[in-house]
C-alpha positions in Angstrom: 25.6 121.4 98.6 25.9 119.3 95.9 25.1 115.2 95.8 25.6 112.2 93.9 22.6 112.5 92.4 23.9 116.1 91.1 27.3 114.5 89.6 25.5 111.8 87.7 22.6 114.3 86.6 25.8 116.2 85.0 27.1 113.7 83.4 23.8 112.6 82.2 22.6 116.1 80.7 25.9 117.8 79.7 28.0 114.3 78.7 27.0 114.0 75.6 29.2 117.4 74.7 32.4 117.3 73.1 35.5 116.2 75.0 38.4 119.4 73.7 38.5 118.4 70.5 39.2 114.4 71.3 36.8 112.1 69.3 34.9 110.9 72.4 32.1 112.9 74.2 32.6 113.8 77.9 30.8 110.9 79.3 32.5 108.2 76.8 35.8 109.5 78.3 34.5 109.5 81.7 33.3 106.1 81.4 36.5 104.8 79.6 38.8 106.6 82.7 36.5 104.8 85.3 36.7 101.4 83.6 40.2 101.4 83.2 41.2 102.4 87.2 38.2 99.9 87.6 40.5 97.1 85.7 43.8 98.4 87.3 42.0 97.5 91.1 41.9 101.2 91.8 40.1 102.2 95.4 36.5 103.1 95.3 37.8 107.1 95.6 40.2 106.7 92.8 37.6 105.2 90.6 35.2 108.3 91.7 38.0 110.4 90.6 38.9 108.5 87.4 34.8 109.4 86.6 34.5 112.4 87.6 37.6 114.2 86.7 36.9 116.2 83.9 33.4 117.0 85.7 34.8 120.7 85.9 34.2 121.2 82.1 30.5 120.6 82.8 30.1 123.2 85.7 31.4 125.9 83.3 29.6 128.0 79.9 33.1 128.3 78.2 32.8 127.2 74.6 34.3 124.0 73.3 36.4 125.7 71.7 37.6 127.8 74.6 41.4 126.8 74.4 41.9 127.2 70.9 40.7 131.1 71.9 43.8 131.0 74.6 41.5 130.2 77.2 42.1 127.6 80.1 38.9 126.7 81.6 40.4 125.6 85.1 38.6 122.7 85.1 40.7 120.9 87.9 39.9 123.7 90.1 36.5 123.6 89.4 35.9 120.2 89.7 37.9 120.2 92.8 36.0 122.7 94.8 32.3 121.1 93.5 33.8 116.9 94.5 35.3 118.2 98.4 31.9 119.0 99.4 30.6 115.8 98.5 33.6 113.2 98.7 36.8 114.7 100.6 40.4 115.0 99.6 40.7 111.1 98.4 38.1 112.3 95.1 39.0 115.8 94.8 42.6 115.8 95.3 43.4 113.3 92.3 40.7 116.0 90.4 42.8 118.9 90.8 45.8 117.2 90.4 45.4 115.4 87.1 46.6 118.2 85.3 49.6 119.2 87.1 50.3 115.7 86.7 50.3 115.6 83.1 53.0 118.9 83.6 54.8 116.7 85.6 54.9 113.7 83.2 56.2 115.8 80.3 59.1 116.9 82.8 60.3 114.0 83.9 59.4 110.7 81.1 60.6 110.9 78.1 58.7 111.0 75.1 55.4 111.7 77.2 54.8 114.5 75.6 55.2 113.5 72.2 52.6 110.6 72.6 49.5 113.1 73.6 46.8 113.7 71.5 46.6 117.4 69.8 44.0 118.2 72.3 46.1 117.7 75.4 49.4 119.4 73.7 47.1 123.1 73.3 45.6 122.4 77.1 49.5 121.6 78.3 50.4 125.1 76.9 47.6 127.2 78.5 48.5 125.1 81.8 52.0 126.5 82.4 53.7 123.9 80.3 56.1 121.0 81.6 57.2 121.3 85.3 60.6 122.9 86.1 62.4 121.1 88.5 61.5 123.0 91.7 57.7 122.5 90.4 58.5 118.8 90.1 59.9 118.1 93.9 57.2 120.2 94.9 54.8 117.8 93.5 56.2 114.8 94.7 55.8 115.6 97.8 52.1 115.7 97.6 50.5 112.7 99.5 48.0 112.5 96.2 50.7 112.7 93.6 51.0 108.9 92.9 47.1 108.9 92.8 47.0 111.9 89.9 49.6 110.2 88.0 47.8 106.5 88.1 44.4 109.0 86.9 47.0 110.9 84.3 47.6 107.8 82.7 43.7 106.4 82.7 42.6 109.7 81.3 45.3 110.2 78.6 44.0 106.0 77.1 40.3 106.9 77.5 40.2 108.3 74.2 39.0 105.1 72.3 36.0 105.7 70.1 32.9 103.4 70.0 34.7 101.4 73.2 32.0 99.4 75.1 32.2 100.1 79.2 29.9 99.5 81.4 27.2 102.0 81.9 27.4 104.9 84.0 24.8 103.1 87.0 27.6 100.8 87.3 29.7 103.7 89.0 27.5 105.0 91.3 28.3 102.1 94.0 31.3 103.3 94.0 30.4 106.8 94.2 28.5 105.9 97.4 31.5 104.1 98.8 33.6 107.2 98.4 31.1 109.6 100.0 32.5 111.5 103.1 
């Protein structure tokens, strides 16, 4: 079963890789998402998410480039089913979520869509696309909905190159917190 110490050892070892094309590495984004729910008085288990959402790139050998090829890595999946063992629904809901949430934003605010990065716009496709309406109701009624759309928003800001956050040890407290 995996730990903590596993999370933060993959952040650690594999964080310095490439974040989809964005011009942050995995960990600066990771970092960036945690600091911002941190600012925005998120729960301990929604600032576990915010830092560990996009662990699910880290857990797989798909090439960067993977979705320029067509390929959708599932990372919400992944991560999802690697943070319940650890942390419970509150962590690995909001995980799994975060990108129907994004399909969900494009469906329902305008002008989301338009304002995300290249990266995020090639991912939307190989992720079905903006919600239909049945898709939408169907996600609202999810009890972690308004969690993945707060962790939507952190993830589509943390983007910033060369911002300063606090270190990655300064996370782990609240990684602890959130444990099951």
């Amino acid at each position: 079963m995996p730990s903590i110490d596993d999370c933060v050892r993959l952040l650690r070892e594999r964080g310095d890789s490439e974040y989809g094309g964005e011009s942050v590495t995995q960990i600066e984004h990771a970092l960036q998402c945690a600091m911002l729910a941190e600012q925005d008085d998120a729960s301990a288990e929604l600032i576990s998410a915010a830092l560990l959402h996009d662990v699910g790139h880290l857990l797989h050998s798909l090439a960067d480039d993977a979705p320029d090829r067509g390929i959708d890595d599932a990372h919400e999946d992944l991560g999802q089913r690697y943070l319940q063992r650890i942390f419970g629904d509150s962590v690995a809901e909001p995980v799994r979520l975060h990108v129907p949430a994004k399909r969900y934003m494009c469906a329902i605010l305008d002008g989301y869509q338009e304002r995300l990065s290249e990266p995020s716009i090639v991912s939307l496709r190989l992720q079905g696309g903006p919600m239909s309406a049945p898709e939408t109701k169907l996600f609202e009624q999810n009890s972690f909905a308004k969690d993945a759309v707060r962790l939507r928003h952190w993830d589509d800001a943390a983007k910033i190159p060369g911002l300063r956050t606090p270190p990655l040890e300064h996370y782990i407290q609240y990684l602890r917190m959130s444990v099951r």
